[in-house]
N, C-alpha and C positions, 0 to 999 in steps of 0.2 A: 296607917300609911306613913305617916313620919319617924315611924320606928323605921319602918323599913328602906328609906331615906337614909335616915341614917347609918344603919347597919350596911348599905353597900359602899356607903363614903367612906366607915371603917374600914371596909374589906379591901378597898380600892387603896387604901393608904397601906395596908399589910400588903399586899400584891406590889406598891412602887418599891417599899420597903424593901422585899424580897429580890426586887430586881435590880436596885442600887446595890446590895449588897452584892450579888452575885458581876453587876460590872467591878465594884472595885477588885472583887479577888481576881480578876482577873486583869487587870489593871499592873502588871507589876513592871518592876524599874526597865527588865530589857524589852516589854512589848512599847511603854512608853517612848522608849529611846530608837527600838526600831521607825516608831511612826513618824516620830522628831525627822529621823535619819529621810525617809519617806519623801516628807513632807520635803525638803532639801534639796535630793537628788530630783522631785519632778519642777522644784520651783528652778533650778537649774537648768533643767533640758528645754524648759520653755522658755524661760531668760534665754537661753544662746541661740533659739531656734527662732526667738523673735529678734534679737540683734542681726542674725545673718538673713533675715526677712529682709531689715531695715536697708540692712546693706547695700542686697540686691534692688532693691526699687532705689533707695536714694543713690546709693553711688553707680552703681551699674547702669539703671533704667530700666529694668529688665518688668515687663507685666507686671502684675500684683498676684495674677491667678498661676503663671507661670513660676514664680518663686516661691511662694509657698506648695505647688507640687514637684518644686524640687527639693525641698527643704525637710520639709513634712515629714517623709520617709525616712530622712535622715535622723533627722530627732526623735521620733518614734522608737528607732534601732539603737539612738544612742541612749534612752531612757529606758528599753530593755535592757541593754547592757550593761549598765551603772546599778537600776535596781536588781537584776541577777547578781551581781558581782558585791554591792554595796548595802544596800538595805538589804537583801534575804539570805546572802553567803549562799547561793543558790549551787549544788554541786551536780544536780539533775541533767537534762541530756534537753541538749538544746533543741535537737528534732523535734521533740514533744514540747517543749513548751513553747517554744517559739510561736508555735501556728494557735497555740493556747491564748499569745499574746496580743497577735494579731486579730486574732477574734474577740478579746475585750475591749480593744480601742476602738473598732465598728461600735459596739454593743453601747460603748460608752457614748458616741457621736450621737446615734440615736436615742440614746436613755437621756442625752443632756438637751437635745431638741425637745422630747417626750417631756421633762422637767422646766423649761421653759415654756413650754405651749398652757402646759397646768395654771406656773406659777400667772403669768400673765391672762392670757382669755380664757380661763377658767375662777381665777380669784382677784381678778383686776391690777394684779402688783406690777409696778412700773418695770418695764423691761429691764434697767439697767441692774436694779436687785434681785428681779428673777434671772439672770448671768451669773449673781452670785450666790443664788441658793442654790442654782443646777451645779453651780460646779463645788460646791459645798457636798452635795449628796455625792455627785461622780468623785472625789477627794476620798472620801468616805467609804462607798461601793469599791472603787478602783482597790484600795488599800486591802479589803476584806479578799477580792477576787485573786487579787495577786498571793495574798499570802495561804488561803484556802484552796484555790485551784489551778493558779499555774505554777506557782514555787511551792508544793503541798507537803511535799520532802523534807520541808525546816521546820523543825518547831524551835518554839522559843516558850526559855523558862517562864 
């Protein structure tokens, strides 16, 4: 029994082995740099898209629910258009991915709902760090989608 114990703890170790290995070949200076760039251009769109939130309520007055669906859209579009243009050198055909992209940001609304329902009433974790696992994985996920299925036309060395 305890051989066999042991024997799958080795095997489990060959197996992590194998799969560290294969993340770092793949790991190289321009996918790191694209992610960096990633990470930048979203933390960006969301900085401007929460200052022109702030705007709107504190200097204007305007709703709270009303300016963010005014805003929303805006930064949505302008976060396609920086990560097309900046993170992926995207040369593809906006018709097609555009509607690509707008179907991951849904995807992503619910998938971060989905990710905080888990983290919280399914494993007790206090709201405010299940906000920042969900958007840790949606970081993550986002990154992979965008660069596998709606900019799929780039590769990078």
């Amino acid at each position: 029994m305890w051989s066999k114990i042991f024997q799958t703890i080795n095997n489990y170790g060959k197996t992590s082995n194998i799969m560290i290995q294969r993340i770092k070949s793949q790991l190289t200076k321009s996918r790191i740099k694209q992610l960096v760039t990633y990470g930048f251009v979203g933390g960006f769109t969301t900085g401007l898209g929460y200052v022109l939130y702030y705007i709107f309520i504190v200097q204007f007055g305007f709703w709270y629910l009303f300016s963010s669906a005014v805003i929303d859209p805006f930064a949505i579009l302008l976060n396609y258009l920086m990560h097309r243009a900046i993170t992926f050198k995207s040369t593809g055909s906006k018709r097609t991915q555009l509607p690509k992209y707008i179907t991951l940001v849904m995807l992503n609304y619910f998938a971060g709902l989905f990710v905080l329902f888990v983290t919280v009433d399914l494993f007790g974790i206090n709201p405010l760090l299940g906000k920042i696992i969900a958007m840790g994985v949606i970081f993550t996920w986002n990154f992979l989608a965008l660069k596998l299925v709606v900019f799929k036309n780039i590769t990078t060395p």
